[in-house]
N, C-alpha and C positions, 0 to 999 in steps of 0.2 A: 681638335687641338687640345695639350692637356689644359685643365682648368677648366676648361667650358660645360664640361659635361657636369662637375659637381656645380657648377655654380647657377647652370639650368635648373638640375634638381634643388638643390635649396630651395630657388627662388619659387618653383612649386609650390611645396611644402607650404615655406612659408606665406605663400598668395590664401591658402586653405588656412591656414591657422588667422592672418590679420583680421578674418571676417567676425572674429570673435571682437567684434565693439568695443566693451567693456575694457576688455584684456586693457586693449590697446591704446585706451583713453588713461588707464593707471600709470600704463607705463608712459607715455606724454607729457603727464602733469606733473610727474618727478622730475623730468627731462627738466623741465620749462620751471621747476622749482630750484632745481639744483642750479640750473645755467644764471640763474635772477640772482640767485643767492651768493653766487661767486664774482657775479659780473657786474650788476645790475642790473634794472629793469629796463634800461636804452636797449635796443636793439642794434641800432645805428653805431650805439660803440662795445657792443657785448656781440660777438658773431655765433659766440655757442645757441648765446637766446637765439639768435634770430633765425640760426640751423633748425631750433627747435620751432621755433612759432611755424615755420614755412613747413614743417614735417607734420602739426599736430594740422595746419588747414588743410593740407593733402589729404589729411583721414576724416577731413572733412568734423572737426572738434568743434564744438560751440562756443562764439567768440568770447563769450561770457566767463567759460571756462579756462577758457585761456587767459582773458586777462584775471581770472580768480589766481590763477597758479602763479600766474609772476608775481602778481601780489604778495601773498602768502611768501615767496622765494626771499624776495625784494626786502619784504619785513621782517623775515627772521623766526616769524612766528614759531610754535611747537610742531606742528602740521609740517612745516617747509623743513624740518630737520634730516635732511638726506645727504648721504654721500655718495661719491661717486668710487669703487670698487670692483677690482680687479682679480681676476683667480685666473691662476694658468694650473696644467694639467695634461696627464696626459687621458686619451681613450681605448678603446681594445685595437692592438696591431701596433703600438705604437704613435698613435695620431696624437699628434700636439691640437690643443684644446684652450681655447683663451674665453673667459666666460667675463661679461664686462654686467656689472650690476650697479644700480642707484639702491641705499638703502638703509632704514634709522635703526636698526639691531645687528651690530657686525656680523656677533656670535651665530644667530638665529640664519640667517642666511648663508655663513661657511656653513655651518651643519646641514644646511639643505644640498649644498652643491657638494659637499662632500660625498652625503649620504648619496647622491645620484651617479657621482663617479663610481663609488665600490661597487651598486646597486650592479653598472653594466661594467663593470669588468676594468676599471679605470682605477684612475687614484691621483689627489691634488699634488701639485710641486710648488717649491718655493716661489717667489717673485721671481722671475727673470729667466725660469729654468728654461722656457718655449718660448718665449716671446722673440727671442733672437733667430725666430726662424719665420718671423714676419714683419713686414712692412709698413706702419699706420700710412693710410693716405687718405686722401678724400675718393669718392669712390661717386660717378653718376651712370648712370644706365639709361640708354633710351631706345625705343623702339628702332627695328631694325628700316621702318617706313620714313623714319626723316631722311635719310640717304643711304649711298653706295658708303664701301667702306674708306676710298679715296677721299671723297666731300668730308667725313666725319673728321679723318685724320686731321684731314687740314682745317675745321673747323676749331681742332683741341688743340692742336698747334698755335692757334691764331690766338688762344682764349688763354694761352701759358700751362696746356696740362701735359704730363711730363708721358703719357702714354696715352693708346687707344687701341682696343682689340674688338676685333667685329665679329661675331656668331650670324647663324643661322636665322636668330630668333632676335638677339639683340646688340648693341653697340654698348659696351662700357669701356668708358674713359677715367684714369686717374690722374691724383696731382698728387702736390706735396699738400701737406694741411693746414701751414700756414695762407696758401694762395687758393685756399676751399671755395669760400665766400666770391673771389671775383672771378673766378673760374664759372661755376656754377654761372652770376651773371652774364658774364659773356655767350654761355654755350646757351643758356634760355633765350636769350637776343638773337642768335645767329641759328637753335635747332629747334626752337621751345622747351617745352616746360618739361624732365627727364619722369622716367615709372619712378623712382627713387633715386634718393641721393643721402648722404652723411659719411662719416668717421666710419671707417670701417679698418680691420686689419686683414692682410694681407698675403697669403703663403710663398714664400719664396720659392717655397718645392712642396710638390704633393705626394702624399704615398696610394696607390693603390689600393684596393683593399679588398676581399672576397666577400662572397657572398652573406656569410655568417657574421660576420665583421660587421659589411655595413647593416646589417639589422639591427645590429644592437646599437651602431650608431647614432641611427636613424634615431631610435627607442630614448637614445641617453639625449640626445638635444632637444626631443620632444618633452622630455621633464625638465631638463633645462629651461626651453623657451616657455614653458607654461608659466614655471615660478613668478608671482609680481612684481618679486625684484631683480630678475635677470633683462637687463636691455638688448641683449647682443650674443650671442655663441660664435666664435668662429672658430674655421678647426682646418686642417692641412690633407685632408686626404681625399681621393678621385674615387669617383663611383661610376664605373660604364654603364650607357646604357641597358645594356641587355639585363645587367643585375637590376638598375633601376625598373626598371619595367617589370621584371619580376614580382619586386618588393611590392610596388603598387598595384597592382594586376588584382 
């Protein structure tokens, strides 16, 4: 089905890149600085934080460190000065490209994602130029072993999420983003605890792409995801197996 295939691959990929600790601890404590510093440091009436604390204990973060970050958020300090930043774009083939970044030097950061669009064949566009070809919603995933795809549906039905599409490998269901928080509850009560969940956007259509194409795509969200201050890459285009398997091979 389409979607499925790229969104297998991703999650690949990026299962291979989270093992990098580090990375992923940086990127966390801005998460959980930024969410404090907007919201406060209640959890209970800040839902960003509390997206964030449930995502940073998943990666298994020290508790320590987590309540340092909200701290730091919560206080304003020099440290907690991050924003939250958006670049759209396109890729090679045409691929609409949404890069979501936390981060204290505007300038220093457009110059990195810039320089990485020209790098593969890309180039930035205004605010809004792609985004209107995606969906923000809340986005959970869970293994294809909590059930059939009947049980699920009616699981996310039950829980108020506005969809649910079942793969081979896995079940993900989405909502709207304001009903993130209780949805999630619900579906952990009724399926357990999902492989992932957050904000995520969404392709309403995806383009195809060849072989040549996605290598360099592959290539550009890999320097993307590296960067410290990119939280997120998402991008609109389908990658078949067969090309997958090549790439990786």
């Amino acid at each position: 089905m389409a979607g499925h295939s790229q969104f297998k691959n991703i999650m690949y990929r990026k299962g291979a890149q989270d093992k990098k600790r580090a990375k992923v601890f940086t990127r966390l404590t801005r998460e959980l600085q930024v969410a404090a510093k907007m919201g406060g440091e209640d959890p209970g009436s800040n839902p960003a934080l509390r997206s964030a604390i449930i995502a940073a204990r998943k990666e298994n973060m020290p508790k320590d460190n987590i309540e340092r970050a909200i701290k730091k958020g919560a206080g304003g300090g020099d440290d907690s000065n991050y924003e939250d930043v958006r670049y759209e774009g396109y890729g090679p083939g045409g691929v609409a490209m949404i890069v979501d970044a936390f981060t204290d030097n505007r300038n220093r950061t457009a110059s990195e994602v810039r320089a990485a669009f020209a790098k593969h064949g890309g180039n930035l566009a205004e605010t809004g130029a792609v985004s209107f070809m995606f969906n923000r919603v809340g986005q959970l995933i869970f293994p294809v072993s909590v059930g059939n795809a009947d049980d699920v549906l009616e699981a996310a039905i039950e829980a108020g999420a506005e969809n649910a599409e079942s793969g081979e490998e896995e079940h993900e269901i989405t909502c709207a983003v304001e009903d993130f928080n209780t949805v999630r509850e619900a579906l952990e009560s009724s399926l357990g605890e999902p492989q992932s969940s957050g904000l995520t956007w969404k392709p309403t259509n995806t383009i195809e792409v060849d072989e040549d194409q996605a290598g360099t795509l592959l290539k550009l969200m890999d320097v993307l995801e590296e960067n410290d201050d990119v939280q997120q890459v998402s991008a609109n285009f389908e990658i078949s197996d067969a090309i997958m398997e090549k790439l990786t091979a």
